[in-house]
Backbone as numpy.savetxt, mean C-alpha at the origin, in Angstrom:
# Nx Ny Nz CAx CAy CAz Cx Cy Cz
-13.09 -10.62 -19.09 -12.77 -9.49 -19.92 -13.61 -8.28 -19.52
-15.08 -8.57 -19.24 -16.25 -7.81 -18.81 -15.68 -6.86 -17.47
-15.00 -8.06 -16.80 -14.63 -7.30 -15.25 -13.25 -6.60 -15.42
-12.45 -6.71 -15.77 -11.29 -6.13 -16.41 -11.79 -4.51 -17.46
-12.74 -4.53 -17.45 -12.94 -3.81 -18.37 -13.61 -2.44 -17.59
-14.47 -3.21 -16.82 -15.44 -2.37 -15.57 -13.92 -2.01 -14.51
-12.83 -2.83 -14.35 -11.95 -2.36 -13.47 -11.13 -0.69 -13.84
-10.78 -0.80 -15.29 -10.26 0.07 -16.14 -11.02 1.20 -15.44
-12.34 1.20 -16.02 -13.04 2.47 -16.22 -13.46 2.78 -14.60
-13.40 2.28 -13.63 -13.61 2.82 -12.34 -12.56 3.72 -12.11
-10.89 3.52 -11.92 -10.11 4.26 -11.70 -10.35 5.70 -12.66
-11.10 5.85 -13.95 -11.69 7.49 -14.16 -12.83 7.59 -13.07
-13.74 7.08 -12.79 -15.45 7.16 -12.40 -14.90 7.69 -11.27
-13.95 7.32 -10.15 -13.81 7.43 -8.52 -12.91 8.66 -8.17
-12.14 9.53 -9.68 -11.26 10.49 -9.86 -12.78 12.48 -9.76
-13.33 11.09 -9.76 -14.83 12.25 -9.82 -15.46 12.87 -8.85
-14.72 12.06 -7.54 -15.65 11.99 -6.19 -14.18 12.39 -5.35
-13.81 13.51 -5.77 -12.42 13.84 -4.12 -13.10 13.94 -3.19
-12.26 14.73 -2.03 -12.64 14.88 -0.88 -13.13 13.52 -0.12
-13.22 14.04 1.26 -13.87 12.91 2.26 -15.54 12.70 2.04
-15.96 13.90 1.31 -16.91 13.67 1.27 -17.96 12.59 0.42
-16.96 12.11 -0.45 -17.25 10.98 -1.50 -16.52 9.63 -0.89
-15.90 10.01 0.42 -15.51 8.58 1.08 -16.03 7.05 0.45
-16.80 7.20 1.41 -17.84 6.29 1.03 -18.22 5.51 -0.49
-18.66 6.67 -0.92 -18.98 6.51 -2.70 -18.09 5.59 -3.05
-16.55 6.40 -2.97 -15.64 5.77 -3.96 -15.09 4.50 -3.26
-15.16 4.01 -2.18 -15.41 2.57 -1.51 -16.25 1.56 -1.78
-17.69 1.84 -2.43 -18.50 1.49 -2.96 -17.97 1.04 -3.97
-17.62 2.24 -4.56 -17.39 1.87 -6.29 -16.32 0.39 -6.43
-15.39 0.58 -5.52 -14.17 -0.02 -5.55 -14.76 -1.82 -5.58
-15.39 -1.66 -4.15 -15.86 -2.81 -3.78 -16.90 -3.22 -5.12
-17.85 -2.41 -5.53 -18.51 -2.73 -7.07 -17.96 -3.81 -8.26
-16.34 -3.65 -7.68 -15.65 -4.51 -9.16 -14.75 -5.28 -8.31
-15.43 -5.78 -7.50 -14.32 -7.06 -7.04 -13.71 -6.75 -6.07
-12.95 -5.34 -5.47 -11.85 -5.07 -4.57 -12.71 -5.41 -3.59
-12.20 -5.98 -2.23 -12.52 -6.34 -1.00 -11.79 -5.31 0.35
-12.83 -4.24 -0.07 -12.41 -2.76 1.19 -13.69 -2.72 1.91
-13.15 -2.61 3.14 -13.81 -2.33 4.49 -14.58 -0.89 3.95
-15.81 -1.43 4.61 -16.35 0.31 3.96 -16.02 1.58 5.32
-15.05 0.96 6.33 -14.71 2.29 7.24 -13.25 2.23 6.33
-12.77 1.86 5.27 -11.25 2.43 4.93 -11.35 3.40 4.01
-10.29 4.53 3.65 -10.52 5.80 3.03 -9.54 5.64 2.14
-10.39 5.46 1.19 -9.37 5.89 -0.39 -9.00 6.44 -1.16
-8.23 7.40 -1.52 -8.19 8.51 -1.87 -8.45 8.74 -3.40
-8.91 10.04 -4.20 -9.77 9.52 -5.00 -8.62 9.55 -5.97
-7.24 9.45 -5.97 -6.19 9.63 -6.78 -5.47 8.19 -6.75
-6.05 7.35 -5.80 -5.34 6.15 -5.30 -5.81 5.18 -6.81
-4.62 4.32 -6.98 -4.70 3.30 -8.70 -5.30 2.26 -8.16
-6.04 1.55 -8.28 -6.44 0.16 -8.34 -6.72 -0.91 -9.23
-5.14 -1.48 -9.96 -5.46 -1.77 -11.19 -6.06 -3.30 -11.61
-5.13 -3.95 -10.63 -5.41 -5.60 -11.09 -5.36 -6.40 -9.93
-5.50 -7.62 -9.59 -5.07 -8.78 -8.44 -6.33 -8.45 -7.64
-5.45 -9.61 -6.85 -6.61 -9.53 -5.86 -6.32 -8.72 -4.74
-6.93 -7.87 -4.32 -7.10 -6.82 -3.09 -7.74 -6.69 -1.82
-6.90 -6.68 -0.86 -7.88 -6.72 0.23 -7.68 -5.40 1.09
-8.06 -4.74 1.51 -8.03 -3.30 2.24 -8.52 -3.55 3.47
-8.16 -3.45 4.41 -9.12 -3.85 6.22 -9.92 -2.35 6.77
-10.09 -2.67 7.64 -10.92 -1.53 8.55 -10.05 -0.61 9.07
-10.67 1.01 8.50 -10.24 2.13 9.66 -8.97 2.37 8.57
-8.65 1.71 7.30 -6.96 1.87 6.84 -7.10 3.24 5.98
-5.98 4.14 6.16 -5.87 5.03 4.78 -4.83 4.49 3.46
-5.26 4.91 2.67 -4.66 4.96 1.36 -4.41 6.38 0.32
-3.51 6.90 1.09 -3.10 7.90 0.05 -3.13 8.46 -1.32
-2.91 9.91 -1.27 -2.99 10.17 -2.80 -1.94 9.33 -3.58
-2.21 9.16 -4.76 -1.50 8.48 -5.76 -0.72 7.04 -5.44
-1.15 6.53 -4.73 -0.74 5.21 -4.15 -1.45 4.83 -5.20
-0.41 3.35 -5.85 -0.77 2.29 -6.78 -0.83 1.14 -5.97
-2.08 0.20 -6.53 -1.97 -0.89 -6.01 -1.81 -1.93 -7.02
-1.32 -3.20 -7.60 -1.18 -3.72 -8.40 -0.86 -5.08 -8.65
-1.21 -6.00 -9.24 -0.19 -6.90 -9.33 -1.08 -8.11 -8.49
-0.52 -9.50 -8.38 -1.24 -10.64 -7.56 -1.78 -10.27 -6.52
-1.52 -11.07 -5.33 -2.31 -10.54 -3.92 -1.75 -9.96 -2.95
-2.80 -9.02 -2.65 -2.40 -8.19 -2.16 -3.48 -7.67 -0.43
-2.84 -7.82 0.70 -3.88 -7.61 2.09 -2.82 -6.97 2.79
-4.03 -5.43 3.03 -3.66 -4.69 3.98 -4.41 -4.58 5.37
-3.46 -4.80 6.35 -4.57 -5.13 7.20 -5.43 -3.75 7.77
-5.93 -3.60 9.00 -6.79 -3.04 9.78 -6.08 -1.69 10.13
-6.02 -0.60 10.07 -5.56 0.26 10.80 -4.10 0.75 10.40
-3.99 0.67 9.04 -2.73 0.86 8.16 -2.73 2.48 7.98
-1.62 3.09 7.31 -1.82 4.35 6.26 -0.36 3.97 5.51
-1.03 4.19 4.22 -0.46 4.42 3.54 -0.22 5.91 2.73
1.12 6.30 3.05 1.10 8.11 2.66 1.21 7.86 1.54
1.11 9.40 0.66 1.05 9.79 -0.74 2.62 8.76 -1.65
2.11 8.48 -3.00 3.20 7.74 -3.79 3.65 6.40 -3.45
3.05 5.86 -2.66 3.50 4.31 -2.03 3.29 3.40 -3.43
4.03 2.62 -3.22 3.42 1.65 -4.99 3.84 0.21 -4.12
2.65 -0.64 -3.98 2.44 -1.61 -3.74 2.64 -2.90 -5.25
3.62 -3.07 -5.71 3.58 -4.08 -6.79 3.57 -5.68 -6.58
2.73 -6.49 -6.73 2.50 -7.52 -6.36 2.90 -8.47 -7.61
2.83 -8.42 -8.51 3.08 -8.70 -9.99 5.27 -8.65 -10.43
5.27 -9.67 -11.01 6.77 -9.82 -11.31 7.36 -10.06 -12.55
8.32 -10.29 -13.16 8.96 -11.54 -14.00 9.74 -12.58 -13.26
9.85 -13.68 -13.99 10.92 -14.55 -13.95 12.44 -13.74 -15.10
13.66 -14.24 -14.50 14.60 -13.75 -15.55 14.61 -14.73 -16.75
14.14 -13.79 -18.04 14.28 -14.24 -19.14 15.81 -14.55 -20.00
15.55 -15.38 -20.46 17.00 -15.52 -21.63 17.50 -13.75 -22.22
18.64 -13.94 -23.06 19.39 -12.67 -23.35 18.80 -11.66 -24.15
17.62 -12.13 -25.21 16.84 -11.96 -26.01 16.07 -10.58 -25.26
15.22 -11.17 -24.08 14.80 -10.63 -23.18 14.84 -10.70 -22.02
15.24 -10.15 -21.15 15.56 -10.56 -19.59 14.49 -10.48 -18.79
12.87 -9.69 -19.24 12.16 -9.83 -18.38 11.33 -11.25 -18.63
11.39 -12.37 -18.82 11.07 -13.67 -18.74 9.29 -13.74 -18.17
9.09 -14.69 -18.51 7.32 -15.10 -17.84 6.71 -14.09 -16.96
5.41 -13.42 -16.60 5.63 -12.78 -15.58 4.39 -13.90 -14.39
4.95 -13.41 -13.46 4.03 -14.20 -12.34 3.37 -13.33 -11.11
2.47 -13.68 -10.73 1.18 -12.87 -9.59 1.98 -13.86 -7.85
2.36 -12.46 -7.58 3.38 -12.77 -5.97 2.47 -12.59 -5.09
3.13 -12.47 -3.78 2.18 -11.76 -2.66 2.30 -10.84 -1.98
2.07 -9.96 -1.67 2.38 -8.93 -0.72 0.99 -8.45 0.69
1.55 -8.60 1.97 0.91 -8.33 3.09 1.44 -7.92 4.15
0.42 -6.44 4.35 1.15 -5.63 5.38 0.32 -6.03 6.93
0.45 -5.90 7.99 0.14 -6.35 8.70 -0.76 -5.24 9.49
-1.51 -5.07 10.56 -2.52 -4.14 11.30 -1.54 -3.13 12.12
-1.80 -2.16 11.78 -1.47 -1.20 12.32 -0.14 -0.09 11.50
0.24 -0.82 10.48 1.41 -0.15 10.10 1.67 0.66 9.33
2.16 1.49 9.47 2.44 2.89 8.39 3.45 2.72 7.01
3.15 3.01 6.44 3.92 2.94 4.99 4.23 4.41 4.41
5.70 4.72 4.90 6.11 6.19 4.32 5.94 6.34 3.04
5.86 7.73 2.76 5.85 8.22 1.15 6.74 7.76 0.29
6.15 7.32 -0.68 7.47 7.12 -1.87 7.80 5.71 -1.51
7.73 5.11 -0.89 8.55 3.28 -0.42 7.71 2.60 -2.08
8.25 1.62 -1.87 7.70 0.62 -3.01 7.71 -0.59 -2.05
7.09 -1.13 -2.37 7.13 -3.02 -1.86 6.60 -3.72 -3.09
7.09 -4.98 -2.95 7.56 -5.69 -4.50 7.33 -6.85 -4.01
6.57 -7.59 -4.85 6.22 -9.27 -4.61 7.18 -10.01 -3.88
6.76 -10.19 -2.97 7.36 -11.07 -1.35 7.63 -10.55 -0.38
6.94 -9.22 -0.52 7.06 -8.47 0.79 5.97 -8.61 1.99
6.35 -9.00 2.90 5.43 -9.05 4.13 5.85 -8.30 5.33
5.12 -7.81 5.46 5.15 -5.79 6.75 4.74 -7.26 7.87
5.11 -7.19 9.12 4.47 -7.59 10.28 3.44 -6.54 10.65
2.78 -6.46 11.80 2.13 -5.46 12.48 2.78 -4.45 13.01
2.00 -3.22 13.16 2.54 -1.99 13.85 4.06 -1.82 13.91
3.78 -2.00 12.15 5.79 -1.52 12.04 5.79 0.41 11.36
6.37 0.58 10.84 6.99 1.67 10.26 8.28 1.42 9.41
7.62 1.67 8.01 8.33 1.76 7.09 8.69 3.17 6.49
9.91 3.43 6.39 10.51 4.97 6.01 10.18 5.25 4.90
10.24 6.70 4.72 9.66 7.43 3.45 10.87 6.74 2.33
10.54 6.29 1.04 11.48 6.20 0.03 12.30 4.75 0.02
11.82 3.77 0.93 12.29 2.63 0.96 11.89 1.58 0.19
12.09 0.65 -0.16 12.19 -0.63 -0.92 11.95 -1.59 -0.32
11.06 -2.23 0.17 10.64 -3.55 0.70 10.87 -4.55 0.16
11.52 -5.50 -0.08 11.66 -6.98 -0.78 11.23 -8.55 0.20
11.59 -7.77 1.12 11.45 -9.16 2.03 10.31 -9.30 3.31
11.06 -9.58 4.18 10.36 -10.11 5.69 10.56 -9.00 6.40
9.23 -8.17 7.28 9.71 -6.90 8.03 8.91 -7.63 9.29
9.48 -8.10 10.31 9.11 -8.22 11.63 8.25 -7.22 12.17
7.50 -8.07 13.17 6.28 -7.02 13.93 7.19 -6.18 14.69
6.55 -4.55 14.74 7.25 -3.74 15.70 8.28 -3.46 15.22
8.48 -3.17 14.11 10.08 -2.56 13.65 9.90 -1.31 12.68
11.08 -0.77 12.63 11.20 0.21 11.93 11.60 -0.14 10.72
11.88 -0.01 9.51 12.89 -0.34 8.23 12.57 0.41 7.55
14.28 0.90 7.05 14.43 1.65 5.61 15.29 1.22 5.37
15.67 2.22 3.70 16.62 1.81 3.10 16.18 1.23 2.25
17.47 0.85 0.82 16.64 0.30 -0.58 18.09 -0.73 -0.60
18.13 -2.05 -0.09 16.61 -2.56 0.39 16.16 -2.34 1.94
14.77 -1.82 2.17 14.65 -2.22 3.53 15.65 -2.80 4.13
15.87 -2.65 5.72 16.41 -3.32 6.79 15.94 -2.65 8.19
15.60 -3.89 8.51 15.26 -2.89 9.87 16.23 -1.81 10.66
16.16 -1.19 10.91 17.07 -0.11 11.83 17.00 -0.10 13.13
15.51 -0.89 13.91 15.43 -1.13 15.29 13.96 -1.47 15.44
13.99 -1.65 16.99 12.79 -2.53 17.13 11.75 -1.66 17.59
10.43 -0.80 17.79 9.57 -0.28 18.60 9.02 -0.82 19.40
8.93 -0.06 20.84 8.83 -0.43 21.79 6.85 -0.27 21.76
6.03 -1.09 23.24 4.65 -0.32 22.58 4.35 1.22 23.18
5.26 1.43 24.13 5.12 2.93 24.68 5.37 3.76 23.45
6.42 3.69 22.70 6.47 4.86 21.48 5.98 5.16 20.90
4.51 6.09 21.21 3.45 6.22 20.55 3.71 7.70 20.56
4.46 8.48 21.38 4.91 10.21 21.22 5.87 10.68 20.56
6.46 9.80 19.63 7.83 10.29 18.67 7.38 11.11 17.82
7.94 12.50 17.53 7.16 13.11 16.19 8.53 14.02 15.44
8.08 14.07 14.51 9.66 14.32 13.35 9.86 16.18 14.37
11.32 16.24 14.24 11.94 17.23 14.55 11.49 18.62 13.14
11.23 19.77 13.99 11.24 20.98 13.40 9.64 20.82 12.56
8.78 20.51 13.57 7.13 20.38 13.05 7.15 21.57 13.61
5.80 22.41 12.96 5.46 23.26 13.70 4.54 23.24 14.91
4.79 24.29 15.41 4.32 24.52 16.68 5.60 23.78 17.75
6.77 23.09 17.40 7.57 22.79 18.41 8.23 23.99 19.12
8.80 23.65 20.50 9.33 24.54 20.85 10.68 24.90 20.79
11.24 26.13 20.51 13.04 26.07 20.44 13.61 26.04 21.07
């Protein structure tokens, strides 16, 4: 109850320390109540960290307002996660008519080293990212995402495979491109 309680009140304490320059601090803090973050990963000081078990790897970002939540949960080494990602690890079973959200149960969710997690996606208990994939802004993860792939869409599906040369793709009409 003690640690549940100390978990609550960190997500105000770490809203205290923006910038990079409280990096550190608010990694500390995190790790203070149980979360298991690499102290080279960067958390942003808007990022939720509410319940389950958590694992964060080395070198990973975690975006503004990214929730993390729910059973277990491992991100590996060298991740980002952009702004609004909601990692839910936590579920129901379907309840009778009364209520349909039934028992709830602690799932798993694990993204693998290297992989990006677009803005806005959700992933939902039984989702597993392989390595050095790419997941699209606004997608829905439910399932199995193979190493080296791309997927969007609600639900996820992969759309194709990445090659390891494609490390120079960059979105059309950035600035500074040329016309």
């Amino acid at each position: 109850m003690l640690f549940s309680f100390c978990r609550y009140w960190m997500r105000y304490a770490v809203r205290c320390l923006p910038g990079s320059v409280f990096r550190r601090a608010r990694v500390a803090l995190w790790r203070a109540v149980g979360f298991r973050i690499h102290p080279s990963a960067n958390v942003m000081a808007s990022a939720v960290l509410v319940c389950g078990d958590i694992e964060i790897g080395a070198e990973t970002f975690v975006g503004e307002e990214v929730m993390l939540t729910g059973g277990e949960i491992r991100i590996g080494r060298n991740c980002d996660l952009a702004p609004r990602v909601i990692v839910h690890a936590g579920s129901h079973e379907i309840g009778g008519p009364q209520r349909r959200a039934g028992p709830c149960f602690a799932g798993r969710i694990t993204v693998g080293d290297g992989t990006w997690i677009g803005t806005g996606a959700i992933l939902v208990a039984g989702a597993d990212i392989g390595r050095s994939c790419v997941i699209a802004a606004g997608s829905v993860v439910i399932g199995k995402v193979p190493d080296n792939s791309l997927a969007a869409g609600v639900p996820a599906v992969v759309k194709r495979v990445l090659g390891e040369d494609e490390s120079s793709v960059r979105p059309a009409g950035r600035a500074g491109d040329a016309s």
